[in-house]
N, C-alpha and C positions, 0 to 999 in steps of 0.2 A: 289393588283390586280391579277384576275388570267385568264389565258388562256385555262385552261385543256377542256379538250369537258364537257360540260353537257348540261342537255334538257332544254326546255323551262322555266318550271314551274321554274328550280332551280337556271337559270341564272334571273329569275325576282324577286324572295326574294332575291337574292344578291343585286339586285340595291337597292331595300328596308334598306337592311342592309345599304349599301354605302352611300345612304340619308337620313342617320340617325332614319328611320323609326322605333319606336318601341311601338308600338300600332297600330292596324287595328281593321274593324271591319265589319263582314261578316253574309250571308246567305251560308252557302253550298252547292253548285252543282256538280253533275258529270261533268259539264262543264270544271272546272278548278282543279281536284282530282290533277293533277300533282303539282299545285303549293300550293295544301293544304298538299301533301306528302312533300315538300320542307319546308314548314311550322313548321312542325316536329320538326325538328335538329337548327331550327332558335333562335335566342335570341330576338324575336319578339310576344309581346301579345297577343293573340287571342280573342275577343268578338264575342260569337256566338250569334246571337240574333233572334229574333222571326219572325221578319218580314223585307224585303227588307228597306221598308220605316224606321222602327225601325233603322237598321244599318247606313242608309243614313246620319239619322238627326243624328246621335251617332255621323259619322267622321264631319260632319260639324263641328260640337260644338268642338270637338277638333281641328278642321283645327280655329276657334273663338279663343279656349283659347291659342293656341301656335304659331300662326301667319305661321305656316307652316302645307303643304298639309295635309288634314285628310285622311285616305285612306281606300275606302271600296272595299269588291271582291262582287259581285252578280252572279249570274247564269244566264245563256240567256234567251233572252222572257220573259217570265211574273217575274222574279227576276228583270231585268232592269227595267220593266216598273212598277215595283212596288216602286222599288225605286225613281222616277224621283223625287217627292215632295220634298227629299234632296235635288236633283240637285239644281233645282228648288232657293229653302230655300240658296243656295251657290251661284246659280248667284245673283239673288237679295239681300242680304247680303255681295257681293264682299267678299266671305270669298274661302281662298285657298282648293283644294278640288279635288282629282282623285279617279274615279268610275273606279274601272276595273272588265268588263262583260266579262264571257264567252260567245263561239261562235261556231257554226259550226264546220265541219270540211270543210277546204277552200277546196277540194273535190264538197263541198256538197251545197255552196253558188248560191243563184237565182234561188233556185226550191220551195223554202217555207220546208223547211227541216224543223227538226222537232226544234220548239221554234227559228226561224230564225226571225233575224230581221236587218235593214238596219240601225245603229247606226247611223252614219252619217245623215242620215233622219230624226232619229225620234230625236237625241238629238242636231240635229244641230242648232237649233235656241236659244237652253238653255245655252247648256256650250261653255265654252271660244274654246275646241278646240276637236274633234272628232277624231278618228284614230282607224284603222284594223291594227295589225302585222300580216304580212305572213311571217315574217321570223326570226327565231328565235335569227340568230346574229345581227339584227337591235334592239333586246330590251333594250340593255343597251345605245342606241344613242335615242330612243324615250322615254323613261321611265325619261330621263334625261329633254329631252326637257317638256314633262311634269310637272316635276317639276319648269321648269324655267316661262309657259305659267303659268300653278296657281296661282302661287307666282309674277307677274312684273304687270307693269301699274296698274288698276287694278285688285286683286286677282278676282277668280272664278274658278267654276268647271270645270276638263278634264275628257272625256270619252275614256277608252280605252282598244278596242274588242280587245279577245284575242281570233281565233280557238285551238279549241282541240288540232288539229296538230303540230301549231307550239309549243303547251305549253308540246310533250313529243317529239320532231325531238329536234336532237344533233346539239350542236353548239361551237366551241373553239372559244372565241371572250373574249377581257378583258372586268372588269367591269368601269363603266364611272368613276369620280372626283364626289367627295359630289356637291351637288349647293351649292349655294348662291344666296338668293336673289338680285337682281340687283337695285341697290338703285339708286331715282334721286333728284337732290340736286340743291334748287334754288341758282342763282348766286350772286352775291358782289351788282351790280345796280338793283333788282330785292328785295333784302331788304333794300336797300337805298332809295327805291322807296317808302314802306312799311314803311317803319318810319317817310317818309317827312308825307303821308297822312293821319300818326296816328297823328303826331300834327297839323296838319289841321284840324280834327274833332272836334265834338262839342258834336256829343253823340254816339259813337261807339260801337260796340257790337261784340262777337265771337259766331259762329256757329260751333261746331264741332260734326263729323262723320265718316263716313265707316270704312275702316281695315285698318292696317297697320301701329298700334299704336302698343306701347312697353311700360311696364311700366316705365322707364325710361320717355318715350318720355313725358307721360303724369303729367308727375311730371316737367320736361323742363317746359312741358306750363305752369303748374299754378304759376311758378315761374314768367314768362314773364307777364301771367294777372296780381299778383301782382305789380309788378315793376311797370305797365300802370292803374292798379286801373279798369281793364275791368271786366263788366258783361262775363260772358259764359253763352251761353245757349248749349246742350246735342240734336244732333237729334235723332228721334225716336228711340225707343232702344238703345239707345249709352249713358245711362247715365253712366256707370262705369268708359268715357273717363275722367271727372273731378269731383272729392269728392265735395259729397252733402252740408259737413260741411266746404267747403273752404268759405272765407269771401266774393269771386269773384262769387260764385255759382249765379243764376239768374233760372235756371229748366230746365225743358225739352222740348220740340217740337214735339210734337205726339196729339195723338187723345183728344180730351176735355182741351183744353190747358189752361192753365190760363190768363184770360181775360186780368191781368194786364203788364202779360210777353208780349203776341201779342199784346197789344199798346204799350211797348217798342219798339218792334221790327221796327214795323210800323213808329216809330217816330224817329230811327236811319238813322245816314246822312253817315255812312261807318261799312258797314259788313264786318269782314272778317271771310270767310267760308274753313274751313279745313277738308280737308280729306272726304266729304260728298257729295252730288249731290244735296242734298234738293229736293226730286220727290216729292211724292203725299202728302202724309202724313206728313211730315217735314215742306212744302212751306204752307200748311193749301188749299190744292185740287188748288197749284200753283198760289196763289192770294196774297204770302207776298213781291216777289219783281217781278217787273214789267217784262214781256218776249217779245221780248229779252234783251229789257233794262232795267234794275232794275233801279229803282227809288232810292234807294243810291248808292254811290260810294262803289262798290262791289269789291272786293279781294278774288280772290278764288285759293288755295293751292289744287294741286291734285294729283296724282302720274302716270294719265292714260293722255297723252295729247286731245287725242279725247273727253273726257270728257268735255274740258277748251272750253267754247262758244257752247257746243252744245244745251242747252237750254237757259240756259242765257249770255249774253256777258259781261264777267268784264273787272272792266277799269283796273284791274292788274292781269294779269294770270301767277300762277305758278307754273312747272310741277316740282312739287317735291311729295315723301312721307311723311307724318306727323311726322315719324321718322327722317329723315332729316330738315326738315323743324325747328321741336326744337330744333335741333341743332343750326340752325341758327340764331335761335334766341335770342340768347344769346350776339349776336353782337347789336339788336336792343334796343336803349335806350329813356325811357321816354324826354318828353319836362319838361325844367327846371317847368312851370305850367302845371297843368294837370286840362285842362278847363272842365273836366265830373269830377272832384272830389266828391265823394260820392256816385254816382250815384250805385257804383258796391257796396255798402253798403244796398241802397235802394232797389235794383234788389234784393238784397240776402235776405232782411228780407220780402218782397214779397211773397219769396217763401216760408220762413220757416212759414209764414200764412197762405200759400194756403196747404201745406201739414203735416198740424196738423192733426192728424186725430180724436184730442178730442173733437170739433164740431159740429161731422157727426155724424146722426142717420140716421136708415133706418129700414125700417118695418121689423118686425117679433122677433123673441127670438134670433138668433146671427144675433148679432152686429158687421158687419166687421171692421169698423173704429177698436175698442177694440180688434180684433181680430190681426190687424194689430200694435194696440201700443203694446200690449204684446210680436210680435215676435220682434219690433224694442227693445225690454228692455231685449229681452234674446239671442237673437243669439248675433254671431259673428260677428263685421264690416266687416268683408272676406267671410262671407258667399257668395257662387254663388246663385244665383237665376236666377231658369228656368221659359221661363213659356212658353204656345201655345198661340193662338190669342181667344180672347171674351171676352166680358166684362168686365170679373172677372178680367181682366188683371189690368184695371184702379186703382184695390188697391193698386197694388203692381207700377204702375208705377209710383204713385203720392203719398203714403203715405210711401212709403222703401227706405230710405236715402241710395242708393248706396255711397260706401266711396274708394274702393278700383279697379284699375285695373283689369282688369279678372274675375270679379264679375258675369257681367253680361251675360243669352245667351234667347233669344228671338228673335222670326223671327220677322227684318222690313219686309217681304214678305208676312206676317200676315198669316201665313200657321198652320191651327190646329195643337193638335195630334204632335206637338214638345218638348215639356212641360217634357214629363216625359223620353223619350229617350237621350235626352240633358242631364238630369240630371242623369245618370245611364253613360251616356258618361264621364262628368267630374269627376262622383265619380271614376270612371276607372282611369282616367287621375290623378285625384288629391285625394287621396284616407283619406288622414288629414284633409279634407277640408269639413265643412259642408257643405252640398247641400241639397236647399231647392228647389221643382217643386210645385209652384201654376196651377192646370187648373179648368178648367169649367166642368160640367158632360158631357157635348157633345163632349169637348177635350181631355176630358182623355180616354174616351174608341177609339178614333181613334187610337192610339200606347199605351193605356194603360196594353196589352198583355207584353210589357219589363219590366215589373215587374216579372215578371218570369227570365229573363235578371240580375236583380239585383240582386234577391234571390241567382241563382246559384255563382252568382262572390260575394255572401257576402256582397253588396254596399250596407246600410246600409242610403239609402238615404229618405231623408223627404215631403211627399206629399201631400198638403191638395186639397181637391178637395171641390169647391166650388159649391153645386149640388142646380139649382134652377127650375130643369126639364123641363128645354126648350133648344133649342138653343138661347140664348137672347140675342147675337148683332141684329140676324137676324128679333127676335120680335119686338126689340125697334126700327129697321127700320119700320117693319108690321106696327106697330100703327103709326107709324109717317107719312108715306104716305097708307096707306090703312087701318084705327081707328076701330080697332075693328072686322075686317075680318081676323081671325085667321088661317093660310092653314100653316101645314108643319111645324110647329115648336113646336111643344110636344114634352116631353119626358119621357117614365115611365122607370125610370131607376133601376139598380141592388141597393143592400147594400152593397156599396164600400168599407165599413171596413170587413165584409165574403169576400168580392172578396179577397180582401190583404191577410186575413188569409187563405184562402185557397189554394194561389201559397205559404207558408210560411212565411209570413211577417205579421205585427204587422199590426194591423187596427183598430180604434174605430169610433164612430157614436160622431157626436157633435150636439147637438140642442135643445142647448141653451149656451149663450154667458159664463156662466160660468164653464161650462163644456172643453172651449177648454183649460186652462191654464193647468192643472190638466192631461191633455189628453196629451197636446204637452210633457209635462216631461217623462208621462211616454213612450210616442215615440223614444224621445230621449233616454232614458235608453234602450231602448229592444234591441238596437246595431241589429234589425233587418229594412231591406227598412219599412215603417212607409207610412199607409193612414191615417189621419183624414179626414173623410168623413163631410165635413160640412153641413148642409142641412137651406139653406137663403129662407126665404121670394120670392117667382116669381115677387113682389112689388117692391124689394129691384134692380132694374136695371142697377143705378148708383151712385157713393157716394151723386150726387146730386139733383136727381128725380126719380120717380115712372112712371112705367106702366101707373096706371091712369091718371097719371100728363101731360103724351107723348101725349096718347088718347084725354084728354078731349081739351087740345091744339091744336092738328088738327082737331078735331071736330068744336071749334070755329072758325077757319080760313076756314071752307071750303063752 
């Protein structure tokens, strides 16, 4: 700790330093030049990246894979508000998360100065907590708090204006204690409680979600499923909390679900829901347990208490984190009979039916199912996988046997244009680690500019882009309610493999299905970021029907 006088800028990369911070990832501004000169002399990474929104999703995805704050710098005015979609992508994901915007100079505040804007205002409804520093020896008490507001209850995003002024005015002030996140840990009758009404059930099931897992933790749980012979189901995006191949596995909970998992669910007499909220997408648009009273004897583990009863009411609420919580669970012990025997065997081979992908055909010369058995036969079980929100996502969430922790990064807040700065984020983070970004053609060019991002840092990351020149979630809505009245959803897109090569990177055209195996190797060998440009069928919608098939269906219903 030191007390010597220094400016702003250099007393805020110390806190950095002090909390362990060593990766960032930024747009440049003359905004914050004082603390990009402190930057310097730092032992802290720098990602320069293309766009506001690019750097956003970048510390997200790192605030995903390390359970602690991600941390971006933006520029004021149009760099914050370029950014927000990160935000955004962090509240909704409860993933930990500090934006710090430059600012005026506190001079110059309430005249509309030049890129002025009211922080407080505008990001106060998104992130967990807002704040202006005026004064430069208050950074190391707010920068702190900070990090404690990200990382507790629920994680999420902090915003925090910084003027000009106070980031080059002098200040002798020490630097704060590292945090720690503040852990909460249900109590002795609270899983007494938890064990009487696991042998009380008859067909029980587990829900698991949000942040605030550890691979530890998630290894704890599958231990406890097997012990108890429980199905697990994965909420949306969250399948990397429990391996695809465990014997317990039962799928996921997200979009196109599998018909056989939602009448399990349906047919369960005791949930217990971990770490998750079950909102829209998860609960199936809020119709799997009853509100506010669920129709099974609900059990829900959380680590945010305002969370416990605010949509639904369980008959067992407990304010812990999921890190905690498997802890605990190590005390709870099956019934000498275990009256669901088999059932986590039948959930399992369910699934491993439903996401076969040798099966599935779909119009045109590639064959995503094939596309997808081939990367399952050749990556790595550790491989991460990014992706943005559209369609194209359903291959990957339903046919890619996630196996490991830290796998996975995907907005539940179904936010475009994530996909590939996610993936340029973890290659940063985890740089031995294959990293593969599936998007859409309409997803990838929203932050598809961070490939420039990879090229300079060498990430050497994998991206197939699934181009079927529409936007086609937004079609396959078109036809289903409005059959055949096409507005707004075209696409004439670039040649994504020239785009690749042209910022430096490795790019081929695939189209036709036996061209991708051949293409992915030699992706893999160019040790350069890699597009496969795939080009599908506008037929091919979803693994399990067609365009036409949408259409002619509301055409007979209407």
């Amino acid at each position: 700790m030191t007390t010597q006088s220094r400016n702003g800028g250099r007393i805020l990369v110390d806190q950095l330093l002090a909390h362990g911070v060593d990766n960032i990832f930024c747009v440049p501004g003359e905004s914050y030049l004082a603390v990009l000169d402190a930057l310097h002399d730092a032992s802290i990474a720098v990602t320069v990246c293309r766009q506001e929104g690019g750097a956003a999703m970048m510390a997200e995805a790192a605030g995903k894979l390390t359970g602690r704050p991600g941390i971006c710098f933006v520029t004021r005015g149009p760099g914050a508000t370029n950014a927000s979609p990160g935000l955004h992508i962090a509240r909704q994901d409860s993933t930990p998360m500090i934006l710090f915007v430059g600012q005026v100079e506190r001079g110059m505040r309430e005249r509309e100065a030049f890129q002025e804007l009211d922080y407080r205002a505008v990001f106060g409804s998104i992130a967990k907590w807002v704040t202006e520093i005026d004064d430069p020896a208050r950074i190391p008490e707010l920068v702190s708090r900070a990090f404690h507001v990200a990382t507790s209850g629920r994680p999420g995003p902090v915003v925090i204006a910084l003027p000009e002024d106070t980031l080059t005015d002098e200040a002798a002030v020490p630097d704060a204690p590292p945090f720690e996140p503040i852990e909460t840990h249900p109590s002795l009758g609270q899983m007494a409680e938890l064990q009487k009404l696991l042998w009380a059930a008859k067909a029980p099931i587990t829900i698991l979600g949000g942040s605030r897992w550890s691979a530890a933790a998630a290894e704890r749980f599958a231990r406890f499923a097997e012990r108890f012979a429980l199905p697990v189901v994965c909420s949306f995006r969250r399948q990397m909390l429990f391996p695809a191949d465990h014997p317990c596995y039962a799928g996921d909970l997200g979009l196109g679900i599998n018909p056989k998992l939602l009448e399990r669910l349906k047919s369960s007499d005791l949930v217990l829901l971990v770490g998750g909220r079950l909102s829209e997408i998860p609960s199936q648009s809020y119709t799997l347990l009853g509100i506010p009273a669920p129709r099974q004897t609900l059990v829900h583990v959380y680590p945010d208490p305002d969370e416990l009863g605010r949509v639904y009411r369980p008959h067992l609420a407990i304010n812990a984190s999921p890190t905690a919580f498997s802890t605990a669970l190590e005390g709870v012990q099956p019934p000498g009979t275990i009256g669901w025997q088999g059932e986590s065997e039948a959930a399992h081979a369910q699934y491993v039916a439903w996401s076969d992908p040798g099966p599935i055909r779909n119009p045109g010369s590639v064959q995503m199912a094939e596309v997808m058995a081939h990367l399952r036969a050749v990556l790595p079980a550790d491989t991460i996988v990014c992706n943005g929100a559209g369609n194209f996502a359903t291959w990957i969430h339903r046919f890619w046997p996630f196996r490991a922790y830290g796998t996975q990064l995907a907005p539940t807040s179904g936010s475009m244009g994530y996909g590939v700065p996610a993936a340029v984020g973890a290659k940063r983070l985890r740089p031995s680690a294959t990293v593969l970004c599936m998007a859409g053609d309409g997803d990838f060019l929203m932050n598809g500019q961070e490939l420039a991002t990879a090229v300079q840092y060498d990430l050497p990351v994998l991206i197939i882009v699934v181009d079927n020149g529409m936007y086609g979630t937004i079609r396959m809505h078109q036809e289903r309610h409005y059959p055949g009245r096409i507005s707004a959803t075209n696409l004439k897109n670039p040649d994504f493999a020239a785009y690749a090569r042209a910022f430096g990177g490795h790019g081929e055209r695939v189209e036709c299905t036996e061209d991708f195996a051949p293409a992915l190797e030699r992706a893999l060998q160019s040790g350069k970021p890699a597009v496969l440009h795939c080009l599908i069928d506008s037929e091919a919608i979803t693994p399990t029907t067609t365009l036409t098939a949408i259409r002619e269906k509301a055409l007979a219903g209407s």
